[in-house]
C-alpha positions in Angstrom: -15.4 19.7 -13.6 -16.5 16.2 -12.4 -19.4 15.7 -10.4 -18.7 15.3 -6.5 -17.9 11.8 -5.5 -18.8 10.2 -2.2 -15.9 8.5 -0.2 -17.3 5.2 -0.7 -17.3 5.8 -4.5 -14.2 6.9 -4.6 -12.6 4.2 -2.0 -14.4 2.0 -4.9 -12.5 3.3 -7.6 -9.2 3.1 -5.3 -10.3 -0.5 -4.8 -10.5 -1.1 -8.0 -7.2 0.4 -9.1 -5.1 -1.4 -6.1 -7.1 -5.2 -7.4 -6.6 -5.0 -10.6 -2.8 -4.5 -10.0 -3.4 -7.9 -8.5 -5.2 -9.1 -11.3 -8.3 -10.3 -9.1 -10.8 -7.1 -9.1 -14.1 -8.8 -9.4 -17.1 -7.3 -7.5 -16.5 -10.0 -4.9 -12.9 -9.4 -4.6 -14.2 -5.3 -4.2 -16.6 -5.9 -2.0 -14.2 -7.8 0.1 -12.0 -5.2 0.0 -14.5 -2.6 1.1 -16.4 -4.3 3.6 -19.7 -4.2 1.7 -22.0 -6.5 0.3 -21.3 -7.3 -3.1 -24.9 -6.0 -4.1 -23.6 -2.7 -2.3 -20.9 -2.9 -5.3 -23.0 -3.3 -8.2 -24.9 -0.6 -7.3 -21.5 1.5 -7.1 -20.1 0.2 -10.5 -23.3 0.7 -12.3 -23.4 4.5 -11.3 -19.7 4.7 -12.0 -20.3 3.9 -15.5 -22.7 6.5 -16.1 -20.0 8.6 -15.3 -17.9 7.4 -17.2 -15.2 6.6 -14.5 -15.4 2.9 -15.5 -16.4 0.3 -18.1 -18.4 -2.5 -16.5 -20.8 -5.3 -17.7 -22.5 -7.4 -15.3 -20.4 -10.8 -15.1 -17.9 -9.3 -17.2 -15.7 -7.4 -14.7 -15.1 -3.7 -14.4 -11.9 -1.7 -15.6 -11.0 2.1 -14.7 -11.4 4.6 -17.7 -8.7 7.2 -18.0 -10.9 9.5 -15.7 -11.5 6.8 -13.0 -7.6 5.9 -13.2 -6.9 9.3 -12.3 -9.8 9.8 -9.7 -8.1 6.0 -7.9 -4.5 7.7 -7.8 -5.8 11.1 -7.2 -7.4 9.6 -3.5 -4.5 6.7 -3.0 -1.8 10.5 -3.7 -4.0 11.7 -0.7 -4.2 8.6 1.4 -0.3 7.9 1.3 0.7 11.5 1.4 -1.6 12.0 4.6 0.3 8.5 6.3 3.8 9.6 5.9 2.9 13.3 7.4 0.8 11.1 10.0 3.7 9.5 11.1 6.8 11.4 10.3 5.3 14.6 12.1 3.0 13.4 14.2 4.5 10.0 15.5 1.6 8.0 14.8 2.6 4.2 14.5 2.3 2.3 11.4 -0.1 -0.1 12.3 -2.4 3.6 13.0 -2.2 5.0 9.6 -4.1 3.4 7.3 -7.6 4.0 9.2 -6.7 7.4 10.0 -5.9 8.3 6.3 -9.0 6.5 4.9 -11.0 8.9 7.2 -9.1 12.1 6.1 -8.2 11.4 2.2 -11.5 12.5 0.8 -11.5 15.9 2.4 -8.1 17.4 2.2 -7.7 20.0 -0.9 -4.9 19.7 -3.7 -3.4 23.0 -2.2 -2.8 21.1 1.3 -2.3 17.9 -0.4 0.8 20.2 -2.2 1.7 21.9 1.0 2.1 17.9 2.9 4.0 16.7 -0.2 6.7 19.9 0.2 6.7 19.7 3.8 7.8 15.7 4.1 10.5 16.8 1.4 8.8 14.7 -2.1 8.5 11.3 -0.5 7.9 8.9 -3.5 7.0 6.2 -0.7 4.7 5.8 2.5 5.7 4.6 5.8 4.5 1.3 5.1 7.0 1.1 1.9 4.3 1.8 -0.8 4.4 4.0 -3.5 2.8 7.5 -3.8 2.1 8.1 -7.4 3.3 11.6 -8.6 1.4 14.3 -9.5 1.0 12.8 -13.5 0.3 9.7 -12.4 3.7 8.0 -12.2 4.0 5.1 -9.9 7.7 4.8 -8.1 9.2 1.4 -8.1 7.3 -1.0 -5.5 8.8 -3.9 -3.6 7.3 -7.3 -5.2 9.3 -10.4 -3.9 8.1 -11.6 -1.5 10.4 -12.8 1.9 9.1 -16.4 1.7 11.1 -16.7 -1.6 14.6 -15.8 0.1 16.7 -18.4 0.7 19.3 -18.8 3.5 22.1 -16.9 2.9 20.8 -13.7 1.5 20.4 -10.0 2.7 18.0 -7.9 1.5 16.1 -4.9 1.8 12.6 -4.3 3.6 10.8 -2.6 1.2 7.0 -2.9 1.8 5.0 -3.9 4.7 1.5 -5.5 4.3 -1.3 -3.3 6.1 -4.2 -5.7 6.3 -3.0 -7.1 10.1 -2.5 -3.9 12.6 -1.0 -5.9 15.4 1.2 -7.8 12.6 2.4 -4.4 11.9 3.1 -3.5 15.5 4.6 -6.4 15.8 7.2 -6.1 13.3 8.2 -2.5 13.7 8.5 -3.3 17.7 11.6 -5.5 16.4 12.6 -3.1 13.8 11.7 -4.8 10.9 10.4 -1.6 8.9 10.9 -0.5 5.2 14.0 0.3 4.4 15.6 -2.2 7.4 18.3 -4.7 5.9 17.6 -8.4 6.7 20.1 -11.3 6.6 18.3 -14.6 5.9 20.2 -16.8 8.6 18.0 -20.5 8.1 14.6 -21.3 6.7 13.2 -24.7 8.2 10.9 -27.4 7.0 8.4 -25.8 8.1 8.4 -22.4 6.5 9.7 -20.3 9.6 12.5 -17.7 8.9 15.1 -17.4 11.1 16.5 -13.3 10.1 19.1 -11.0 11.5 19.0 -6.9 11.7 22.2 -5.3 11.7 23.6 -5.0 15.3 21.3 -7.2 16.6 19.9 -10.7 18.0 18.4 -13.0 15.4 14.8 -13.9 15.8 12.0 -16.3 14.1 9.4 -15.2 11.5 6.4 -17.6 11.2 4.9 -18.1 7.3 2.0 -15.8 8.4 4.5 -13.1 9.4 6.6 -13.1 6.7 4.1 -13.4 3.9 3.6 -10.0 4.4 7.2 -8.5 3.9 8.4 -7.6 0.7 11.7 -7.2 0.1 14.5 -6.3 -2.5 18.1 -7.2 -3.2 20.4 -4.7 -1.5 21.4 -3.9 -5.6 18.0 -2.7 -6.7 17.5 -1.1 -3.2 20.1 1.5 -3.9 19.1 2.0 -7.5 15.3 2.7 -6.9 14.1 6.2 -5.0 14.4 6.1 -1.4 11.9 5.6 0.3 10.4 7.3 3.3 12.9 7.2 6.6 10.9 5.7 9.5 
């Protein structure tokens, strides 16, 4: 049995886990991340190590060991599980859920966690389109291209929202532009802005800032991959 974590140990080891993915998970990048001082974060890694949850050196970088690996998806199981039942049951909006699960994923049991998981019928994705990690550790397909990189002409699938801008994400899911949403590319101008339509409905304008944080896949690769949550 491992010894007890606190939640900011363990939203380390999540941090961790989600940066390197990114390739950029150095104690500023964490600290960042986390909100703390990057001091704050050495301190964290340094116990960490001790317990063998990760393998760090002191302007070296830090990796997850197997056990920290499965501590990071253990908590980011719990924080997407805890959205989608968030917002599927209880109506929360998206731009809600990530605060409200980072408050409630260290204290929920693996016997509610299971009893969530059953209820929302297996999602393998959150609200916001990301990917809940099964039970051994097995990530679901996520959404990487990015909508800046469409071109005019195309439709494609919403498949992951960024979460870092709450009134972004109100913003988008006011005009309906959610995961799982088709979008037809109608005109990209000089300047960047994206001109989209939704089926059955008006087109409207997407500014760089906007759309940087939509991913989206070809409608091909959309039906192939797991569904992912209904909003």
């Amino acid at each position: 049995m491992r010894e007890r974590l606190t939640p900011q140990s363990e939203d380390c080891l999540k941090a961790i886990y989600l940066l390197s993915r990114e390739g950029k998970a150095g104690t500023q990048d964490i600290a960042q991340s986390l909100g703390i001082t990057s001091a704050s974060v050495t301190g964290m890694l340094k116990r960490l190590a001790e317990l063998q949850l990760v393998s760090y050196q002191a302007y070296k970088g830090v990796q997850l060991t197997a056990a920290g690996e499965s501590v990071a998806l253990e908590i980011l199981r719990h924080h997407r599980i805890i959205e989608a039942y968030l917002h599927h049951s209880l109506g929360v909006p998206l731009e809600e859920l990530h605060q409200e699960a980072d408050r409630l994923e260290h204290h929920i049991s693996e016997s509610l966690e299971a009893r969530l998981f059953a209820a929302l019928g297996a999602p393998t994705h959150d609200p916001h389109g990301d990917p809940i990690p099964s039970l051994t550790g097995v990530m679901p397909r996520e959404a990487r291209r990015s909508l800046m990189d469409v071109r005019a002409g195309e439709t494609v699938r919403v498949g992951r929202l960024a979460q870092n801008d709450p009134s972004r994400l109100a913003a988008l899911a006011s005009l309906g532009v959610v995961p799982g949403t088709d979008l037809e590319v109608l005109e990209v101008d000089s300047l960047g802005v994206i001109r989209v339509q939704l089926p059955d409905s008006d087109s409207f304008a997407l500014g760089t800032t906007v759309a940087e944080g939509i991913w989206v896949e070809d409608e091909v690769a959309s039906a192939l991959k797991e569904t992912p949550a209904t909003l």
